[in-house]
C-alpha positions as CSV (number, residue, x, y, z in Angstrom):
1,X,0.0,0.0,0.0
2,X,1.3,3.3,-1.0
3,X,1.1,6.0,1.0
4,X,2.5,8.4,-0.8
5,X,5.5,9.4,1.8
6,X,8.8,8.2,0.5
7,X,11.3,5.9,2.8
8,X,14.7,6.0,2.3
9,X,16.8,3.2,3.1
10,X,19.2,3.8,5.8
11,X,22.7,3.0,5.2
12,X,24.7,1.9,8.6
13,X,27.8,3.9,9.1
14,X,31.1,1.7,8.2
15,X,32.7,-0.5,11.5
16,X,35.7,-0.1,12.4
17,X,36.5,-3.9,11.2
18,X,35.4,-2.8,7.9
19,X,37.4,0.5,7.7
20,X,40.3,-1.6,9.1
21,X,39.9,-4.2,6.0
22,X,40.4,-1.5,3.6
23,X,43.5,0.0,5.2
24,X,44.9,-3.1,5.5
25,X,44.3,-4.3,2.1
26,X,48.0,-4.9,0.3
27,X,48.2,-3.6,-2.8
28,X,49.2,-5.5,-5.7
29,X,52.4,-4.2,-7.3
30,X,52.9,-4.2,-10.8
31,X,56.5,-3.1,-12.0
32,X,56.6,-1.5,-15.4
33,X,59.9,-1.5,-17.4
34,X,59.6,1.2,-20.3
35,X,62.5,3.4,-21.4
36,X,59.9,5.2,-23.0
37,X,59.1,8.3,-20.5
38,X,55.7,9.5,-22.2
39,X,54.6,5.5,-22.2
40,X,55.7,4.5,-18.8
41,X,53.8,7.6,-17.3
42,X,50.5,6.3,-19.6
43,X,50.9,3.2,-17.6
44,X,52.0,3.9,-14.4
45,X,48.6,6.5,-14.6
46,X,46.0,4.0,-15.9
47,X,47.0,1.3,-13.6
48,X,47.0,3.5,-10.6
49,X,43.3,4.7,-11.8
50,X,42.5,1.1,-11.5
51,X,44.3,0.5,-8.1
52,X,47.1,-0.9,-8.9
53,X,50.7,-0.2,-6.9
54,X,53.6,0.4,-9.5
55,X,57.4,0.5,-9.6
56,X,58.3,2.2,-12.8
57,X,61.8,1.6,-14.3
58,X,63.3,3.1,-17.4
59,X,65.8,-0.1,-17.6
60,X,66.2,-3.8,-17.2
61,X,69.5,-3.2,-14.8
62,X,67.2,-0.8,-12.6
63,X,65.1,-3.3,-12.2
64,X,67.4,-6.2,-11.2
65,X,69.6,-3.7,-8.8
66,X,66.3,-2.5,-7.3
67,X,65.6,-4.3,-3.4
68,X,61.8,-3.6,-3.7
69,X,61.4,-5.9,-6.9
70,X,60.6,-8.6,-4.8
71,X,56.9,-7.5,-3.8
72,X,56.1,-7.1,-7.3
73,X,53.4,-9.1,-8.6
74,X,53.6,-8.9,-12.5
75,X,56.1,-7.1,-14.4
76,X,55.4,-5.1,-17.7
77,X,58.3,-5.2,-19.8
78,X,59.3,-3.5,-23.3
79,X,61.4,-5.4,-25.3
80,X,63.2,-3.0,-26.8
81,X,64.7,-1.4,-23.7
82,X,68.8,0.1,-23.9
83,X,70.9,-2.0,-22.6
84,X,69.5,-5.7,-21.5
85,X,66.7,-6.2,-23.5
86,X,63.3,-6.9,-22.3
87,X,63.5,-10.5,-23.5
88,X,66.5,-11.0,-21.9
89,X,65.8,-10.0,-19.0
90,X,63.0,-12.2,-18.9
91,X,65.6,-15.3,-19.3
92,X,67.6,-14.4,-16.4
93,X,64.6,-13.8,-14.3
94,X,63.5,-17.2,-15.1
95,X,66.9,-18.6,-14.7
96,X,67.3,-17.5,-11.7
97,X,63.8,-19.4,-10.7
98,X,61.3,-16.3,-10.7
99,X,57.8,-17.3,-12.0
100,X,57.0,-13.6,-12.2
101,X,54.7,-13.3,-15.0
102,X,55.5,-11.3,-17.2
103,X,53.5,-9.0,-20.4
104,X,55.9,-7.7,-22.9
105,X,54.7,-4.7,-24.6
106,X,56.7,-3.3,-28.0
107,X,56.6,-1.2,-31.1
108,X,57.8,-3.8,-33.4
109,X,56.0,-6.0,-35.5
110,X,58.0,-8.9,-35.9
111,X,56.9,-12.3,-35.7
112,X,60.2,-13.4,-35.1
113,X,60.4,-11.4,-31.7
114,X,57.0,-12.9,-30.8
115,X,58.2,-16.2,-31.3
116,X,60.8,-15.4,-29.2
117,X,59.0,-13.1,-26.4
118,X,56.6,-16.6,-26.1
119,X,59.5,-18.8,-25.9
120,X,60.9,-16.9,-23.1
121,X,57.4,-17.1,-21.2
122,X,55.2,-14.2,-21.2
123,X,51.3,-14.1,-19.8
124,X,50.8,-11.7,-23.1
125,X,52.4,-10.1,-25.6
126,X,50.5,-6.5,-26.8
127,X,52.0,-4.3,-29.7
128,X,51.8,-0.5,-29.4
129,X,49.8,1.7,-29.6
130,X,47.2,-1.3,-27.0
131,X,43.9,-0.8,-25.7
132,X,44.1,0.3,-22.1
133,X,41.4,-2.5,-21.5
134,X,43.7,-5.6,-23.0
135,X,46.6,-4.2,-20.5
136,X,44.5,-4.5,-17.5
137,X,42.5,-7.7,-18.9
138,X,46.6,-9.5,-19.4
139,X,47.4,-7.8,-15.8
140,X,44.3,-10.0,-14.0
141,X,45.1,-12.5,-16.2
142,X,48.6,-12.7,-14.9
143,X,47.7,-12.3,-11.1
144,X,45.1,-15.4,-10.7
């Protein structure tokens, strides 16, 4: 029966267990290796829109000399980096025993470097310019 006076629903104030939760949350780290500084800040910006942590590195060796690389939790990785190459660097990672997973990301189209980006073990391999959506789909993808 209507009676013509509205009711709103009341919403219950957050508990402190709840507030807690949130603060508490850990973040999920994603470490993006791009020499490129206009891409890597594209990146770093959309994934901390979506929530994610980030590392950013403009080189494989500042990535492997870096102490904090160890909380990361997928790594985004150019290929065509100066100095030790994205796909290298994904080699020595994995020869060293890391199952970080890893997306390379490049501006070549070459199916040759595919091939070998996929041999090396990557969760995805995207080709610039990428849809902001296939990043973040590879990224929860990777992180299962």
């Amino acid at each position: 029966m209507n009676t013509g006076s509205a009711v709103k629903a009341q919403r219950s104030p957050p508990t402190r267990a709840k507030a807690r939760y949130f603060l508490d949350k850990p973040t999920k780290i994603i470490a993006v290796v791009e020499d490129d500084a206009s891409m890597q800040r594209s990146i770093v910006r959309l994934l901390e829109a979506r929530g994610f942590g980030t590392r950013a590195f403009a080189s494989a060796e500042e990535f492997l000399d870096d102490e904090s690389a160890g909380e990361v939790v997928c790594l985004i990785l150019d290929i065509q980096l100066n100095g030790i190459s994205g796909i290298e660097l994904r080699r020595r990672l994995a020869a060293s025993g890391s199952g970080l997973p890893v997306i390379f990301i490049t501006g070549i189209d070459d199916e040759a470097v595919q091939q070998q980006a996929i041999e090396a073990g990557c969760v995805a391999y995207l080709r610039k310019p990428f849809a902001a959506n296939q990043l973040i789909e590879a990224i929860n993808k990777a992180i299962r």
